[in-house]
N, C-alpha and C positions, 0 to 999 in steps of 0.2 A: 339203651335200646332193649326191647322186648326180642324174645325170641323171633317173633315175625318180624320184625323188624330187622333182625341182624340178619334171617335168611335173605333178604330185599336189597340189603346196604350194595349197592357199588360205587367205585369211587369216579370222582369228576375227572382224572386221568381215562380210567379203562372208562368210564362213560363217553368221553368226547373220541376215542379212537374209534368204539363202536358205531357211533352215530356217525363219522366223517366215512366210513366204510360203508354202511347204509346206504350215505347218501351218493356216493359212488357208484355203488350199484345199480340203485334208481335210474340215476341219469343214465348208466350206463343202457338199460333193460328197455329205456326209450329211445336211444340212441340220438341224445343228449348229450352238449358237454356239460361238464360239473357247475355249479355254483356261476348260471350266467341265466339273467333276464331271458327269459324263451322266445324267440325271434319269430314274427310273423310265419316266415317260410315250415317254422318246425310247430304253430300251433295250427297252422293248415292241415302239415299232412298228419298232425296224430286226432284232428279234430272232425273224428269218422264216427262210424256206427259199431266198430270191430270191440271185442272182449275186451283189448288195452286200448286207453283212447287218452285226450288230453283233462277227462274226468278224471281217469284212475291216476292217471299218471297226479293230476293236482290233491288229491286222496292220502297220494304217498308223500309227496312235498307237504301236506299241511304236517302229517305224523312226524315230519322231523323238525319240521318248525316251531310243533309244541314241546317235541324234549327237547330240542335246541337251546327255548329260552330260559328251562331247568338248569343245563352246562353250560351252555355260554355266556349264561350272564347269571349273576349271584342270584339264586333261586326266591324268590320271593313264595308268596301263598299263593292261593287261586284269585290271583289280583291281575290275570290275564283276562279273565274270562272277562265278556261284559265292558270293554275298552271301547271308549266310541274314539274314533278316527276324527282328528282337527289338523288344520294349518292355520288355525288364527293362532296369532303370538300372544293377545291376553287369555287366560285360561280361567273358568270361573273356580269357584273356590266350594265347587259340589261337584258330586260325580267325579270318575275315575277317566284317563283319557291316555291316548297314542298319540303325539301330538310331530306332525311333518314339518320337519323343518324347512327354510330354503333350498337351503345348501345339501338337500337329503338325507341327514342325520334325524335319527326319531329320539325322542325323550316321550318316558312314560312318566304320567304325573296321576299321584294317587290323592286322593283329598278325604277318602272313605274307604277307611283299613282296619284291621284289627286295632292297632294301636294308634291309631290315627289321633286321639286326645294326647298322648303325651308325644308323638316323631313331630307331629303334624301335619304339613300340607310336604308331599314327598317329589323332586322330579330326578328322575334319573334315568341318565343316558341311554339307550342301549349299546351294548359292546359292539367294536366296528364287524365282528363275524353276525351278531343278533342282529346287527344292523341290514348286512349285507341279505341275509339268506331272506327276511321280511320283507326287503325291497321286490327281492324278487316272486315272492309268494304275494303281493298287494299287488303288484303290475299283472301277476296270473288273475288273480281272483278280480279286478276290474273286466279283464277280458271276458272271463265267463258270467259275469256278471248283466256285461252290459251297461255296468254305472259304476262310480266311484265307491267302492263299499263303505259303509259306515262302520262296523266293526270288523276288527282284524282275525278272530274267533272267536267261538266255534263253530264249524258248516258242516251239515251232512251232504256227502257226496256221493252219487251213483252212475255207473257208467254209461246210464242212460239220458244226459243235460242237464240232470235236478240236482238242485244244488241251493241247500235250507239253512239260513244263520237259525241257529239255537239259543234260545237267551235263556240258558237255564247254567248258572255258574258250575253246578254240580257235574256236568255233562264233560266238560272239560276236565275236573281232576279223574276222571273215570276213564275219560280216554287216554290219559299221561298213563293210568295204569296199565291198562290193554297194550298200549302200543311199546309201552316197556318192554311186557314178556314177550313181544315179538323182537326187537331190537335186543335186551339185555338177558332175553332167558327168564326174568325174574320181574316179580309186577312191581316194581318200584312205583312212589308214590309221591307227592307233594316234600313231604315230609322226610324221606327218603334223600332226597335231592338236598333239602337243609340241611339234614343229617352231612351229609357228604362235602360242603362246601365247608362247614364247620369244622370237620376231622382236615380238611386239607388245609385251611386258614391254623388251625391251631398247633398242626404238625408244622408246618413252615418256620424255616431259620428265623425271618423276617419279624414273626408273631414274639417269638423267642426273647427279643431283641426290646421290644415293643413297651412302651410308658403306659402305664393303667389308662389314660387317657386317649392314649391310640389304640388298646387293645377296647375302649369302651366304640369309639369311631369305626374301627374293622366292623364287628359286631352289628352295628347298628345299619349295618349295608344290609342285613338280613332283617333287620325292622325290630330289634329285642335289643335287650338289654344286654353285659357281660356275663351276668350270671344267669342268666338263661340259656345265653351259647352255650357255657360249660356243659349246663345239663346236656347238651345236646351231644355231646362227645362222650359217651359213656360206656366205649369198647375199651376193651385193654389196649394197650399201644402195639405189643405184640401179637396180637391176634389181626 
């Protein structure tokens, strides 16, 4: 890591306490409970003309659903952005997708990535928490919609009804940064996040323990090589 880089670093531990406190607060400031699909009754009354409304309030649910899928699920690149929304079960073999399952489980399938020539065609789950908190930001964002959304981010939102998908991939690691230094103090970044699941994956007993071939398998949940991860952990262990 570069200088800026190490000012930036926090770890996937104090990043997920931060974030679950955030998101407590949230719900709390609407008077909301935690981590549950918003129920009719409570998008009535927050869905006024007043300064807090069921805009702002979905404004602050999207910002923790974008570092959310940084910590709670092995951090990928800006392979969020730009995700079209499917529930067909065959998938084509272009473009990037959010795919719903029956059973409510999402899996995101990449097909166009960085290293997309040599991982390949990539699906992976989302974590039952990335799971959860998406469920309930797509059952929002239908609402205010009015239609089924076609992508899952990124939306500008104003407390005034307007409410704009952005197709510009850039726009999203730009706001992972922003909403950082609101959340962590510090503009943590894409990369940042990889940083972080790397130093936790390689400090673990587990890793320790681990046959060159499952340490290549860990790894490869971040879409690189073994010796790529290495580079990535380039803090002293005691610092």
């Amino acid at each position: 890591m570069n200088e800026r880089q190490k000012a930036s670093h926090i770890s996937i531990a104090s990043a997920n306490l931060r974030l679950e406190k955030y998101m407590i607060d949230l719900y709390k400031e609407y008077g909301l409970e935690k981590l549950t699909v918003i129920s009719d009754e409570d998008f009535n009354r927050l869905n006024t003309n007043e300064r807090k409304n069921i805009y702002t309030f979905a404004k602050g649910l999207q910002e923790c659903v974008i570092v959310a899928l940084y910590v709670w699920q092995t951090a990928l690149r800006n392979d969020w952005a730009e995700l079209t929304i499917t529930r067909k079960i065959v998938i084509p073999n272009t473009g990037n997708w959010l795919q719903i399952n029956k059973n409510g489980t999402m899996t995101l399938i990449l097909n166009e990535y960085k290293n997309a020539k040599y991982f390949k065609k990539q699906r992976i789950p989302l974590s039952l928490k990335s799971n959860q908190i998406m469920t309930i930001w797509l059952n929002l964002l239908e609402r205010l919609l009015g239609a089924k959304p076609v992508h899952p981010l990124y939306y500008s939102i104003n407390q005034k009804a307007k409410i704009d998908w952005i197709a510009n991939a850039e726009t999203l690691a730009r706001q992972l940064s922003r909403i950082s230094l609101k959340m962590f103090d510090r503009p943590a970044t894409i990369n940042t996040f990889r940083h972080a699941h790397e130093m936790q994956l390689q400090d673990s007993e587990e890793y320790k323990r681990m046959s060159v071939d499952e340490k290549k398998k860990a790894h490869a949940a971040l879409l690189h090589s073994l010796v790529t991860g290495m580079k990535y952990n380039l803090l002293r262990r005691d610092e």
